[in-house]
N, C-alpha and C positions, 0 to 999 in steps of 0.2 A: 731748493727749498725757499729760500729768496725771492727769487722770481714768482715761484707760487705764491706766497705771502704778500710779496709786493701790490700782484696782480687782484687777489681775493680783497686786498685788502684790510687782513686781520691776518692774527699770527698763530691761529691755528696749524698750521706745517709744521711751526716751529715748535710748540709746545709737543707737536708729535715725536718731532726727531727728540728733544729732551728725555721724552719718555722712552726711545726707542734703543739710544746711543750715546747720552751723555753721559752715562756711567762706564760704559767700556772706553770711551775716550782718555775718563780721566785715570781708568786703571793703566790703559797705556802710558800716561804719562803728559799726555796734551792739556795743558794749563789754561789759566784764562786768555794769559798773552795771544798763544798760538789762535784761540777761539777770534778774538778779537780783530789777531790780522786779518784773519782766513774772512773775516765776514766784512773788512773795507777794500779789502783786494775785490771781493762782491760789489761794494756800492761805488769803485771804481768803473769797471764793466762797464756797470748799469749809466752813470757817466757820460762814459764815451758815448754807448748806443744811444743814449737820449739826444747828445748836441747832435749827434747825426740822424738819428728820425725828425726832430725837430728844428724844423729852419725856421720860425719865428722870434725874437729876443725872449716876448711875451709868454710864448710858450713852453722854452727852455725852461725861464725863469719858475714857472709854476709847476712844471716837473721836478727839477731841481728841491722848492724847497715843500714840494709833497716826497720826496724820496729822503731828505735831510729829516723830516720827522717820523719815517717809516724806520729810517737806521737808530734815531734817540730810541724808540720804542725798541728794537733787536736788542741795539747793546745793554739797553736797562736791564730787561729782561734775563738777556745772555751772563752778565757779570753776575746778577741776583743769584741766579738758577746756580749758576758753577760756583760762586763763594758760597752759598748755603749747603750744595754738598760738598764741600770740601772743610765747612766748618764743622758739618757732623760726623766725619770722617776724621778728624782732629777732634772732636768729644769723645767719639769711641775709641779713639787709640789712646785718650788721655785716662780713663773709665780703665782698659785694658790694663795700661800701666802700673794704676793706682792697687786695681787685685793684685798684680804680679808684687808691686812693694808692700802690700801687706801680708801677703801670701810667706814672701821670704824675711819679715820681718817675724813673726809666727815662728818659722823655722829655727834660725837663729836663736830665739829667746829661750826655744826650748833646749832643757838641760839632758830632758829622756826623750832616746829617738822611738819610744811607742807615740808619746806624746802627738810628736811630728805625723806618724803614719794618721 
């Protein structure tokens, strides 16, 4: 997906995999950390394979920092996309909780269990 992105030059890939897999990730349990690593373990790769395609200093250099502003773009992106589902995710279970303690506050208060039903 990287590579793709890298190469297209836009981050369409990425927006697809978001749309495709970023909620079963984080049902699994994979955090932004893991996202994070997983994706400079990538812009290492891509690193190596650049100083070794490119033998000029000149050239390195301007791969280098065309690839350092294609990674700010990922991880903005990345972190946005995974904290904002994960904060609605944490709304809804705060929304959840809130029925449930009114729910048994209800219960409780009441004297007659028809009341309750």
């Amino acid at each position: 997906m990287s590579l793709e992105c890298f190469i297209r030059g836009d981050l369409e890939p990425l927006g697809s995999y978001f749309n495709s897999c970023a909620e079963i990730k984080l049902d699994r349990g994979v955090g932004i950390r893991d996202v994070v690593e997983g994706t400079l373990l990538g812009k290492q790769a891509f690193i190596a394979a650049g100083t070794e395609f490119y033998t000029e200093q000149a050239d390195q250099l301007e791969f280098l920092a065309e690839l350092e502003d294609y990674y700010v773009q990922v991880l903005t992106l990345t972190t946005d996309r995974y904290s904002g589902m994960l904060l609605a995710r944490l709304n809804a279970e705060h929304v959840r909780n809130k029925l449930l303690l009114e729910a048994s506050r209800t219960v409780t208060s009441a004297l007659d269990p028809d009341e309750v039903l």
